[in-house]
C-alpha positions as CSV (number, residue, x, y, z in Angstrom):
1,X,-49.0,-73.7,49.6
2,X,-48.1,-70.3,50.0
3,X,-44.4,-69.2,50.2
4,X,-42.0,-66.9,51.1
5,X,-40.6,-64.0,49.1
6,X,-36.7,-64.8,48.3
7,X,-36.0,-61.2,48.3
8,X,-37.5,-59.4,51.5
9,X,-39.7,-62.6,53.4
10,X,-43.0,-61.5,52.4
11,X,-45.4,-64.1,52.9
12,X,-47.1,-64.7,49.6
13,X,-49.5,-66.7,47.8
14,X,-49.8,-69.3,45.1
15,X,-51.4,-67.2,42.7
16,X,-49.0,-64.3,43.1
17,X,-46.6,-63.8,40.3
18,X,-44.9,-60.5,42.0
19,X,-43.9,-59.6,45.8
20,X,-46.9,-57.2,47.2
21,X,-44.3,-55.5,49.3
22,X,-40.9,-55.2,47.1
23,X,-42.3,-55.9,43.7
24,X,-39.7,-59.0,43.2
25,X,-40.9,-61.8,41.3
26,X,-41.7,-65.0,42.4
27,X,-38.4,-66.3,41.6
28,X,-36.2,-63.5,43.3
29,X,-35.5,-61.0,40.6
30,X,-36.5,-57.5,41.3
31,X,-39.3,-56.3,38.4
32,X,-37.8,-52.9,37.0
33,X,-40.0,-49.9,37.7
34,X,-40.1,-47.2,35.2
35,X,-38.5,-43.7,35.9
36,X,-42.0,-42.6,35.8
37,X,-43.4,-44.9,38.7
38,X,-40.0,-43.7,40.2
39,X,-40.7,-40.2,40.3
40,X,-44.3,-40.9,41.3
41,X,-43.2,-41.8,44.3
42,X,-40.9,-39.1,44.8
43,X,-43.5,-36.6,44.4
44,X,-46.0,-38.5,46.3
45,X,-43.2,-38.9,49.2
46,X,-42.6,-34.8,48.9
47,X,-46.0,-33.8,48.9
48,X,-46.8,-35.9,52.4
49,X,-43.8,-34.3,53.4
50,X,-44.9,-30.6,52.7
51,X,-48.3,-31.9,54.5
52,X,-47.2,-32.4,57.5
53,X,-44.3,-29.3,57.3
54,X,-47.3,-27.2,57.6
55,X,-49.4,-28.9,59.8
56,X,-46.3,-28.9,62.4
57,X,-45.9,-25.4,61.5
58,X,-49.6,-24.7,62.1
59,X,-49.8,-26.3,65.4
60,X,-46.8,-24.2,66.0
61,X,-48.0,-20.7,65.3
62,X,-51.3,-21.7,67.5
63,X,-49.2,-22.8,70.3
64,X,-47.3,-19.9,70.5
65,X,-50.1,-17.9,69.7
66,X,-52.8,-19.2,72.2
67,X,-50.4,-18.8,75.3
């Protein structure tokens, strides 16, 4: 029978030891990430942000330029 995560409601499965979506365990507790998987996910989040900086900025400068 599948269940429920106790931290964020995730539904998840029998043979599912850790939340998919928050990483909890099973029984509530939140599994520590390292400072490395941490700052992984900074950078990752910073690159997508500088991706779509310049593809706004882009599609700016052809807009204005293409008038």
């Amino acid at each position: 029978m599948a269940k429920f995560c106790k931290n964020c409601g995730t539904l998840m499965s029998d043979d599912e030891k850790v939340c998919p979506y928050c990483g909890a365990s099973k029984h509530g507790s939140k599994v520590p990430t390292t400072s490395v998987e941490r700052s992984g996910a900074i950078k990752g989040r910073l690159v997508a942000f500088c991706i779509a900086a310049a593809v706004v900025a882009l599609g700016l400068v052809y807009f204005l330029l293409m008038r």
